[in-house]
C-alpha positions as CSV (number, residue, x, y, z in Angstrom):
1,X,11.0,19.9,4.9
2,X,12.3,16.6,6.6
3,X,11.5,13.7,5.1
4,X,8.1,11.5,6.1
5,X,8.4,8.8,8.7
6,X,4.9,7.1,8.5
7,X,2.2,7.2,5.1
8,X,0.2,9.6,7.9
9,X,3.1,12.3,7.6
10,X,3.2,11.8,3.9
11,X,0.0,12.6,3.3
12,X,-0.6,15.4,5.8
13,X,2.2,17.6,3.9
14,X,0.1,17.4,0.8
15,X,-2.3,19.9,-0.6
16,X,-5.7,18.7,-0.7
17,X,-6.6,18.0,-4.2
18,X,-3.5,16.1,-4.0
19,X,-4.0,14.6,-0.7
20,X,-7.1,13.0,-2.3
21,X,-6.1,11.4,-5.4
22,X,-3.5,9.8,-3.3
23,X,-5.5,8.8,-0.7
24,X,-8.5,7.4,-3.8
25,X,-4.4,5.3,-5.3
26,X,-3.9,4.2,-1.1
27,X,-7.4,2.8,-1.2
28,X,-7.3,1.2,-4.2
29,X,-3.6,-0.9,-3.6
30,X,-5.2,-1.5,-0.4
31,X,-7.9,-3.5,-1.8
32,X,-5.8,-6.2,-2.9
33,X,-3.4,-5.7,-0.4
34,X,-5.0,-5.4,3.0
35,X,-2.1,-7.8,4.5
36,X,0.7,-5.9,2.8
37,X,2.8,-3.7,5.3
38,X,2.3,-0.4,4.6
39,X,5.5,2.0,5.2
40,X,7.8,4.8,3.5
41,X,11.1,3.2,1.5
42,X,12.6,5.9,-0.9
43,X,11.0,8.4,1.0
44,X,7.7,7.6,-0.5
45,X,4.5,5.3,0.6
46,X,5.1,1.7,-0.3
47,X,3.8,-1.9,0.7
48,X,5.5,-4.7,1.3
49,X,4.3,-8.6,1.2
50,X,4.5,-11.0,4.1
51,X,8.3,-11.7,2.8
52,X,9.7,-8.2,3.1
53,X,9.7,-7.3,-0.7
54,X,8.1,-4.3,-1.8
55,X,4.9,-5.0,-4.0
56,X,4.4,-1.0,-5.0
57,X,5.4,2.1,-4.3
58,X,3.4,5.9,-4.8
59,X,3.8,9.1,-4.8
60,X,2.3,12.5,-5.5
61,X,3.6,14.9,-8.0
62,X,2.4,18.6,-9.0
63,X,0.1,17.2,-12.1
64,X,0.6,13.7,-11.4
65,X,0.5,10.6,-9.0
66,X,2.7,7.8,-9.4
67,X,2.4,4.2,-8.9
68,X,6.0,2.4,-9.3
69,X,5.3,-1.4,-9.4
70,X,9.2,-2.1,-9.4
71,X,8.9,-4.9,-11.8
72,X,8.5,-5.0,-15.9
73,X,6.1,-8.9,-15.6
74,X,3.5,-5.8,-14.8
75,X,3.9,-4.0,-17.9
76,X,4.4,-7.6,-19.6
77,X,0.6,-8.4,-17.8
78,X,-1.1,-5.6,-18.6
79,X,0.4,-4.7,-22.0
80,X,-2.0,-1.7,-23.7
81,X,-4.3,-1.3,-20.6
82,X,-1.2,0.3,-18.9
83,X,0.1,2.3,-22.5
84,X,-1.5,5.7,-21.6
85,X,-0.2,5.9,-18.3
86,X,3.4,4.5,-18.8
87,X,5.9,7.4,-18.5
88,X,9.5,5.4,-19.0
89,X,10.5,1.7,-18.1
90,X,8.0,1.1,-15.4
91,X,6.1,4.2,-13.9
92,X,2.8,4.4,-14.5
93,X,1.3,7.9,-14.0
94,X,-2.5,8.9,-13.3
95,X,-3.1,12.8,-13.9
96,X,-4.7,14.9,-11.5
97,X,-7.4,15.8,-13.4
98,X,-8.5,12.6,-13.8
99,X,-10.2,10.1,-11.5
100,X,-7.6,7.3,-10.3
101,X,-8.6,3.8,-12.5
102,X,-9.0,2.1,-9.6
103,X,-9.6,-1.4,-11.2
104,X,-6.4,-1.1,-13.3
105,X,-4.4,-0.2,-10.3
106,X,-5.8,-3.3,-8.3
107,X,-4.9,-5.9,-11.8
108,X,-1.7,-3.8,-11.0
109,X,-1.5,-4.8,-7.3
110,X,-2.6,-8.4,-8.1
111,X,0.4,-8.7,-11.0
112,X,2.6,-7.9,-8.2
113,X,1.4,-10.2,-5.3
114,X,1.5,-13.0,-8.3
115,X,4.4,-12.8,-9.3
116,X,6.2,-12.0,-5.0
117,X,4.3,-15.2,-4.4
118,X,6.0,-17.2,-7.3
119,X,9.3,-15.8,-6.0
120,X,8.4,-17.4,-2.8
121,X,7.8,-21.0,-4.1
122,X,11.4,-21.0,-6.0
């Protein structure tokens, strides 16, 4: 399978009940993010802000979807909010069975944007 170009091909080579709890993560990031560029890096989705830098990255998994925020001031933010769903340094994982937690994953998004507009300002 050759790897995705656009989020569009990304999704369309997932199964449905995957497709969906990936599209409910999309819409949720999305929220927050509606000026963030959307495009694959890593050969996964992923936004960037205005300056270039990527704010997350997702992904779809067998039992899982993944939201990489690529930065620990996240896990430092959210603290226990984010325990159950940490798997490792920084990946936060949202089981399949499951309904995405849409307003942790926008407090996620937000973290993000916070902290890539501080970088900004230095």
């Amino acid at each position: 399978m050759a790897a995705p170009t656009t989020v569009e091909d990304y999704l369309a080579a997932l199964p449905d009940g995957r497709r969906a709890a990936l599209e409910e993560l999309r819409e949720a990031i999305r929220a927050v993010a509606p000026d963030a560029t959307e495009g694959i890096a890593y050969q996964m989705p992923a936004l960037r802000s205005r300056g270039g830098r990527i704010l997350v990255s997702y992904a779809s998994f067998t039992h899982h979807c993944s939201l990489f925020p690529a930065s620990g001031a996240v896990i430092e933010a959210l603290g226990d909010e984010l325990t159950p769903y940490l798997a490792g340094k920084a990946t936060i994982r949202f089981p399949l069975d499951r309904p995405i937690p849409a307003a942790l994953v926008e407090k996620v998004v937000r973290v993000r944007i916070e902290e890539d507009a501080s970088r900004g300002r230095r």
